[in-house]
C-alpha atoms as an extended CHARMM CRD file, in Angstrom:
* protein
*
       140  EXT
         1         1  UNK       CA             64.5010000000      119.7750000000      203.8480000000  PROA      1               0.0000000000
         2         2  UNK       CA             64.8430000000      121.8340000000      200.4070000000  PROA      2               0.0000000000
         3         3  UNK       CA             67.7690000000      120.2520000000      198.9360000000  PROA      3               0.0000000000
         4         4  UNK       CA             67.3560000000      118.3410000000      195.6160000000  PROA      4               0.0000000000
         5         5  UNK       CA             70.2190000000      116.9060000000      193.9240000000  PROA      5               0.0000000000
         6         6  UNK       CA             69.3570000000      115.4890000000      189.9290000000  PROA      6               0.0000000000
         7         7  UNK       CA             71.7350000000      113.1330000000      188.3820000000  PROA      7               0.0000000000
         8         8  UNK       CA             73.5290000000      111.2980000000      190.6780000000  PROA      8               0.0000000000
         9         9  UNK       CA             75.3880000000      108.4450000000      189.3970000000  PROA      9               0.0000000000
        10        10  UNK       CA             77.9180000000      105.9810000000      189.3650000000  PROA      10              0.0000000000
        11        11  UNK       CA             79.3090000000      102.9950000000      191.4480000000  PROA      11              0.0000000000
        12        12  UNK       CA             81.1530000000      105.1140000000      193.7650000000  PROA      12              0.0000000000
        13        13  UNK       CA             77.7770000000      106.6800000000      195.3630000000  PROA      13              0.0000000000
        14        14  UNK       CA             77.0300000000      104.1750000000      198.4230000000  PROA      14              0.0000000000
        15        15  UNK       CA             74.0460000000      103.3790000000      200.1770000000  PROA      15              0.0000000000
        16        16  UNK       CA             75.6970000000      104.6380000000      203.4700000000  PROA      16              0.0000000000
        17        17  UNK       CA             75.9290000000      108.0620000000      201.4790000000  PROA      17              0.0000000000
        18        18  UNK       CA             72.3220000000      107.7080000000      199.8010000000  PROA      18              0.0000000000
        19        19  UNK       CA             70.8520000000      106.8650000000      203.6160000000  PROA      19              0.0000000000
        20        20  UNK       CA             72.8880000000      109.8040000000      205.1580000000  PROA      20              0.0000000000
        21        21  UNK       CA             70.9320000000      111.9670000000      202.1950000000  PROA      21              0.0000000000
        22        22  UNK       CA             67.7600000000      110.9100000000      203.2540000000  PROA      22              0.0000000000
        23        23  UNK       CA             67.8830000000      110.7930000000      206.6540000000  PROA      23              0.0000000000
        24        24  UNK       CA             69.5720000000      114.7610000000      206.4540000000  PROA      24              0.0000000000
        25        25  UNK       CA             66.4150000000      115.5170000000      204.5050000000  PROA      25              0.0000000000
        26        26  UNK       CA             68.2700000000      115.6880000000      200.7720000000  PROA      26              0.0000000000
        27        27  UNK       CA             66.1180000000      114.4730000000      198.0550000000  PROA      27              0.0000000000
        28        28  UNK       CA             68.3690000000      112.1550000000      195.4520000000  PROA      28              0.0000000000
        29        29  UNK       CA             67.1100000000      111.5590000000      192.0480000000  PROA      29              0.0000000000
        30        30  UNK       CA             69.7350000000      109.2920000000      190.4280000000  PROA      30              0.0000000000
        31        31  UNK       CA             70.0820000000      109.8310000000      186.7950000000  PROA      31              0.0000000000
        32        32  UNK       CA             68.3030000000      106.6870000000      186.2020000000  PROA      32              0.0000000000
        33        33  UNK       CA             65.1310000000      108.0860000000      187.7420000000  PROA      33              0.0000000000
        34        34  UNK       CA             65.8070000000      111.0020000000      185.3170000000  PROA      34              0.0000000000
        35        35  UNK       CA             65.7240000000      108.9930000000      182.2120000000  PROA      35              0.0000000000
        36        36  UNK       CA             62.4120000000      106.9170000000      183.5910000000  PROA      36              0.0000000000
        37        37  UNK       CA             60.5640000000      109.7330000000      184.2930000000  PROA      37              0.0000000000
        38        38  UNK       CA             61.9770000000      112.6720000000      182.1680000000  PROA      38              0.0000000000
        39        39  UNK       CA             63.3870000000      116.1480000000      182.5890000000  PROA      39              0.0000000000
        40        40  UNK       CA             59.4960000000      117.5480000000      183.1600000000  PROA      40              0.0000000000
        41        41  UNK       CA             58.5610000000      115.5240000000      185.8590000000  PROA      41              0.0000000000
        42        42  UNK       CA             61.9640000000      115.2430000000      187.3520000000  PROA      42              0.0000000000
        43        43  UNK       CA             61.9690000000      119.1820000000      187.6580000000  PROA      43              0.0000000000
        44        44  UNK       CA             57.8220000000      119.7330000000      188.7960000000  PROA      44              0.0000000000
        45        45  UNK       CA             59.5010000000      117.1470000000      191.3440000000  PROA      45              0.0000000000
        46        46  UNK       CA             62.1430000000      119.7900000000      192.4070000000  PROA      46              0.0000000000
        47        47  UNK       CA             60.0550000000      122.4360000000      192.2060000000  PROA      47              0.0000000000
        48        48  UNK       CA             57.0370000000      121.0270000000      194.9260000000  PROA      48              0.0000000000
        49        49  UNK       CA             60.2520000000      120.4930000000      197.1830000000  PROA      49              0.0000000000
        50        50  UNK       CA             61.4730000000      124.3490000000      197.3030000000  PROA      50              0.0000000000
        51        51  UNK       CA             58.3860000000      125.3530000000      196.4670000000  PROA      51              0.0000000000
        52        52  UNK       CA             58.4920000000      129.5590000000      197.0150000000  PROA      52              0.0000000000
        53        53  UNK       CA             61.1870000000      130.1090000000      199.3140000000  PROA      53              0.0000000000
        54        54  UNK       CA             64.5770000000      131.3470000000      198.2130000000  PROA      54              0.0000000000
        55        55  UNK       CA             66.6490000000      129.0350000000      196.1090000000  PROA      55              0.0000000000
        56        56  UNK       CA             69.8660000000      129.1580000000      195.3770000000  PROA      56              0.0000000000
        57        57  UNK       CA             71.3310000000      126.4620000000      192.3820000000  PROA      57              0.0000000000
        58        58  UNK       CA             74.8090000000      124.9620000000      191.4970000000  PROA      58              0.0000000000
        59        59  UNK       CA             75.4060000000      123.3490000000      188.6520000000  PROA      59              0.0000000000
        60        60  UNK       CA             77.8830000000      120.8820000000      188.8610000000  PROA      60              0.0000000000
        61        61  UNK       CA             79.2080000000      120.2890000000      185.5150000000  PROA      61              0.0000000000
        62        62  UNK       CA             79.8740000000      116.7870000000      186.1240000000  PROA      62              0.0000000000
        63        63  UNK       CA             76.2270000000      116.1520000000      186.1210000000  PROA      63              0.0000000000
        64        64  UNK       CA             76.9290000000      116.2610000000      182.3290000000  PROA      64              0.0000000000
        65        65  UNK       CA             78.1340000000      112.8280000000      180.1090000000  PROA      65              0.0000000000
        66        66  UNK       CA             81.7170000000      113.3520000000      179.6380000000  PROA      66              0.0000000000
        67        67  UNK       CA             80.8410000000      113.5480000000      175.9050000000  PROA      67              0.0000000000
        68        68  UNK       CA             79.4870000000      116.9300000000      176.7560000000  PROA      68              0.0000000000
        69        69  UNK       CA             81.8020000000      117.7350000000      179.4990000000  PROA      69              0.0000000000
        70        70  UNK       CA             85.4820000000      116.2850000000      179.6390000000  PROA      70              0.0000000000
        71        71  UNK       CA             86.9720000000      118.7400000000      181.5800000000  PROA      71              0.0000000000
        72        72  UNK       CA             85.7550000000      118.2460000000      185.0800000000  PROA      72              0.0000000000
        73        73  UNK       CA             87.2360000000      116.1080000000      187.8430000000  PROA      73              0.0000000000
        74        74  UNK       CA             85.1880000000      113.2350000000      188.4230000000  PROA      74              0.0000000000
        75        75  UNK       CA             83.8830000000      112.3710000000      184.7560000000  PROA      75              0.0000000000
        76        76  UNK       CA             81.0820000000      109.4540000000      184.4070000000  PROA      76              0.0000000000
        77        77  UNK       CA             79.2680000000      107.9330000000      181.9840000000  PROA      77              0.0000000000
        78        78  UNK       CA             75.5810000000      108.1310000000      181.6590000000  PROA      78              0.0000000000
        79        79  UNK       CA             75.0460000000      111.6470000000      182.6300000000  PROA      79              0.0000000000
        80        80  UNK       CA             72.8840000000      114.0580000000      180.9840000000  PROA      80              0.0000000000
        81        81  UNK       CA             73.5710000000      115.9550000000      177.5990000000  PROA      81              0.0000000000
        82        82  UNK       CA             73.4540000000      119.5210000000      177.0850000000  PROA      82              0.0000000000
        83        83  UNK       CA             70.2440000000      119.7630000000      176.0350000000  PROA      83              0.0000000000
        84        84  UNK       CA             68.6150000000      117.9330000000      179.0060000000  PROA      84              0.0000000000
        85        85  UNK       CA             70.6220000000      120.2810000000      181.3710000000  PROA      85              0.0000000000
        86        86  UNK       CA             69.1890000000      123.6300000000      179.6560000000  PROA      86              0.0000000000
        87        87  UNK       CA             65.6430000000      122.3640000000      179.6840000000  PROA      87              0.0000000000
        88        88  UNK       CA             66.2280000000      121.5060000000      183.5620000000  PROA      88              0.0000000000
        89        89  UNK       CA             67.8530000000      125.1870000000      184.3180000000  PROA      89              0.0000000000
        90        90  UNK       CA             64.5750000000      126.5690000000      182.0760000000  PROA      90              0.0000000000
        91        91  UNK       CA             62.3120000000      124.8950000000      183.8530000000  PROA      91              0.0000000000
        92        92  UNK       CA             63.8720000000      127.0560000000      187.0000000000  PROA      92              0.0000000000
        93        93  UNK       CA             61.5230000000      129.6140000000      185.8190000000  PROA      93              0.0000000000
        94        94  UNK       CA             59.2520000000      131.1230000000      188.1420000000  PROA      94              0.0000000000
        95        95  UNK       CA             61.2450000000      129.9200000000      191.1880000000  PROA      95              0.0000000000
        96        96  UNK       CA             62.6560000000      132.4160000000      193.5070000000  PROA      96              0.0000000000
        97        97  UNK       CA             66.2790000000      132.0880000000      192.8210000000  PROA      97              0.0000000000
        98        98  UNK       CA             68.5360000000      133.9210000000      194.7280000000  PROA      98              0.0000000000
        99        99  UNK       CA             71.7070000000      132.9120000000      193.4100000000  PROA      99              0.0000000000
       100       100  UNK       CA             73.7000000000      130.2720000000      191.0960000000  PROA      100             0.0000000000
       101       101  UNK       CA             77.4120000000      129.1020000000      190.7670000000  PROA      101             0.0000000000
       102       102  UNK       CA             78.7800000000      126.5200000000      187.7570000000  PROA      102             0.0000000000
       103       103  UNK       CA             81.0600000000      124.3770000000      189.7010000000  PROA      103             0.0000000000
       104       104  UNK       CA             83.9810000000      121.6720000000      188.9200000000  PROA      104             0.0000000000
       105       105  UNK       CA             84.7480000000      122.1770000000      185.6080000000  PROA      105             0.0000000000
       106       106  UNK       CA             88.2660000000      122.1180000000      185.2500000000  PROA      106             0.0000000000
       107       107  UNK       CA             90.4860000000      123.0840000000      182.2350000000  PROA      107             0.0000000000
       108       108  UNK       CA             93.7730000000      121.1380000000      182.4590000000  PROA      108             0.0000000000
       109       109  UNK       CA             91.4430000000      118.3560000000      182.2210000000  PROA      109             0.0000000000
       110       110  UNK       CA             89.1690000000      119.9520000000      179.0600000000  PROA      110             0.0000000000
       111       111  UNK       CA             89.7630000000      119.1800000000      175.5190000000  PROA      111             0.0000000000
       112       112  UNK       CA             89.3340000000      121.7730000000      173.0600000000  PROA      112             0.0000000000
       113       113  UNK       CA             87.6100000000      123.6890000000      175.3860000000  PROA      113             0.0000000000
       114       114  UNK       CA             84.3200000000      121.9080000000      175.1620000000  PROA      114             0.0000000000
       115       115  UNK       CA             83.8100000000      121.8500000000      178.7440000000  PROA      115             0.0000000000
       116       116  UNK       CA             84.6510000000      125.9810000000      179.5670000000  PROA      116             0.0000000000
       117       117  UNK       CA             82.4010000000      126.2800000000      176.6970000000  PROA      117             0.0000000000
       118       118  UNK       CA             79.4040000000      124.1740000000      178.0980000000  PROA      118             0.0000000000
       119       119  UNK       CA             80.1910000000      125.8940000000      181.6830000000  PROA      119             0.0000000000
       120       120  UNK       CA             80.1820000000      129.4770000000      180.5290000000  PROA      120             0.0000000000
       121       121  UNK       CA             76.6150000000      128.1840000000      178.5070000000  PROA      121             0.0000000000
       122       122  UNK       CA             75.2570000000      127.0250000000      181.2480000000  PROA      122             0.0000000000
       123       123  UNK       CA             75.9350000000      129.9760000000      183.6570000000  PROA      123             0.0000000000
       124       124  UNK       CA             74.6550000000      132.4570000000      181.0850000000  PROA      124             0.0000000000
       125       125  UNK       CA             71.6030000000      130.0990000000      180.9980000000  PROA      125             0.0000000000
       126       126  UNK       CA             71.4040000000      130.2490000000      185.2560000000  PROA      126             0.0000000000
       127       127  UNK       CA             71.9660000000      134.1360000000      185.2350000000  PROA      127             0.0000000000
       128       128  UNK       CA             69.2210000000      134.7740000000      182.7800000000  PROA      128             0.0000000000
       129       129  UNK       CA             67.1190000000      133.2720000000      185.1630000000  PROA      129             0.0000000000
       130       130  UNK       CA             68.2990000000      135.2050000000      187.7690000000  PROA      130             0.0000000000
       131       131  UNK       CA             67.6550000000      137.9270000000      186.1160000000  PROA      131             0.0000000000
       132       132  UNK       CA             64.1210000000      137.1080000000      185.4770000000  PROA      132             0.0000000000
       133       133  UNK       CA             63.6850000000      136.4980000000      189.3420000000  PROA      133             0.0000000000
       134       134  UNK       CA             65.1440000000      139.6950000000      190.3550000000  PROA      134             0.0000000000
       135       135  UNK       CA             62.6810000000      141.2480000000      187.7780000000  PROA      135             0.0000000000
       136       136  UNK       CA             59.8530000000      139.6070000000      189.3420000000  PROA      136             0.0000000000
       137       137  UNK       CA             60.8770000000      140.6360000000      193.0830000000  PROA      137             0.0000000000
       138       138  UNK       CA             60.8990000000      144.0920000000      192.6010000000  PROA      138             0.0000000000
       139       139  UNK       CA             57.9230000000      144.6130000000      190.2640000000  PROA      139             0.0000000000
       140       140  UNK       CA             55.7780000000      143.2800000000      193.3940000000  PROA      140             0.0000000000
């Protein structure tokens, strides 16, 4: 009932799969939907779904264009830049996350270690706002 996933793309993501989401209570919002309606609204959408319960986030790296992120296994076109994916994990703020993981980025795939880069960014990006959540749960 809680679970949002942002970015979902590609020809390979079936209707079967998409109903299976829905009826499982998993909230899709393709990437198209985020470039209609932009990273704010996208995430206030997110946010009214977990609303104040604990929240736990992982970022899969593939969410990312392959411009940004090369090294992962399942690389697609039309994902979200880097910039787009830190205002989306800043706009966690608030929320009470519990925990985070970076997943699927894989080296032997990476070039010039753009995507370890962008992974390692990213997670220092989640645990700052971890850290900011664990702040605000035991200063109640």
């Amino acid at each position: 009932q809680r679970t949002v996933q942002i970015g979902i793309r590609g020809a390979l993501f079936s209707a079967d799969e998409h109903r299976w989401a829905e009826e499982n209570g998993i909230t899709i919002i393709r990437m198209e939907q985020v470039d209609e309606l932009g990273i704010d609204k996208v995430m206030q959408r997110a946010r009214e779904i977990v609303g104040e319960q604990p929240t736990y986030i992982s970022f899969d790296i593939d969410v990312l264009d392959p411009v940004y992120a090369p090294g992962t296994g399942t690389p697609e076109i039309g994902g979200m830049t880097t910039l787009q994916a830190q205002r989306c994990v800043r706009q966690l703020a608030g929320l009470n996350l519990i925990g985070a993981d970076v997943v699927e980025v894989s080296p032997p795939f990476d070039q010039g270690n753009l995507t370890s880069l962008t992974g390692a960014t990213m997670m220092f990006e989640l645990l700052c706002q971890l850290a900011d959540a664990h702040h605000r749960r035991i200063s109640q």
